[in-house]
C-alpha positions, -999 to +999 in steps of 0.1 A: +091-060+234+055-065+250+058-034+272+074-013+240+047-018+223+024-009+252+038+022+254+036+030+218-001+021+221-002+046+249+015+075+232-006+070+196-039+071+218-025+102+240-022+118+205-055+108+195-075+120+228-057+153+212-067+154+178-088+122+169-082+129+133-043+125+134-035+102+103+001+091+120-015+083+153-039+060+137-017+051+112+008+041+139-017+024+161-022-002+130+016-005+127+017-014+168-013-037+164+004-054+133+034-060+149+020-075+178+001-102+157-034-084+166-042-085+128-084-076+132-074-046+153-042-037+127-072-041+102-095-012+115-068+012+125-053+010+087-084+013+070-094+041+096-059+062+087-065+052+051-100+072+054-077+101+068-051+103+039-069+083+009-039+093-010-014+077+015-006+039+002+010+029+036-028+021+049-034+002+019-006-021+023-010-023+061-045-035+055-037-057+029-010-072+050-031-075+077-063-094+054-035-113+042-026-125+080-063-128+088-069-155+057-084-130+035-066-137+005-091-126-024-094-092-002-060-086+000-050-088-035-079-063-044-067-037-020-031-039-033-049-036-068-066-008-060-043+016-040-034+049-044-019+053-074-021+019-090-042+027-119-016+060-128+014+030-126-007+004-146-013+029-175+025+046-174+036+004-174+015+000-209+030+031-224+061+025-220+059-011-226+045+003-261+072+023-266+094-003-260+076-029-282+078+003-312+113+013-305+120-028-310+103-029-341+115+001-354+156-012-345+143-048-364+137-033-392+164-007-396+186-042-394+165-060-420+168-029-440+207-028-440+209-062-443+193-066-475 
């Protein structure tokens, strides 16, 4: 397992020394460090591919596993609260949950209606 991951490490950083911007090298790298319980290096190389893709929520949940792992509870739940995306889901949640809650009313009604 130890000398996989070595040579992971080795083929993520080959690609790097190629193109230093490469989000799935760095991305990657994270994943490796992760795995191998090396949560403060797992740390930098998420938030460094997150800087890469900023749309990409794999970073942010990589980093926010890895704060979790490091103690940094508080941190962690603000970067799952703020990924990618999360404000789009919290908004499309409300509406429908609205048109749920009117679609209920509207059916409790109709049945008080016929009832009386």
């Amino acid at each position: 397992q130890q000398e996989q991951a070595d040579q992971a490490l080795d083929f993520y950083f080959q690609g790097l020394r190629k193109d230093f911007w490469h989000y799935g090298c760095c991305y990657n790298i994270g994943v490796t460090f992760f795995q191998r319980g090396k949560n403060r290096n797992a740390l930098k190389w998420f938030r460094f591919a997150k800087l890469l893709a900023p749309s990409a929520k794999e970073p942010c949940l990589g980093e926010a596993a890895s704060a979790f792992k490091l103690g940094h509870m508080d941190e962690s739940i603000a970067i799952i609260r703020s990924r990618p995306g999360q404000k789009q889901i919290n908004e499309k949640r409300k509406r429908i949950m609205q048109e749920f809650n009117d679609s209920t009313f509207t059916q409790s009604e109709s049945v008080s209606k016929t009832t009386k």
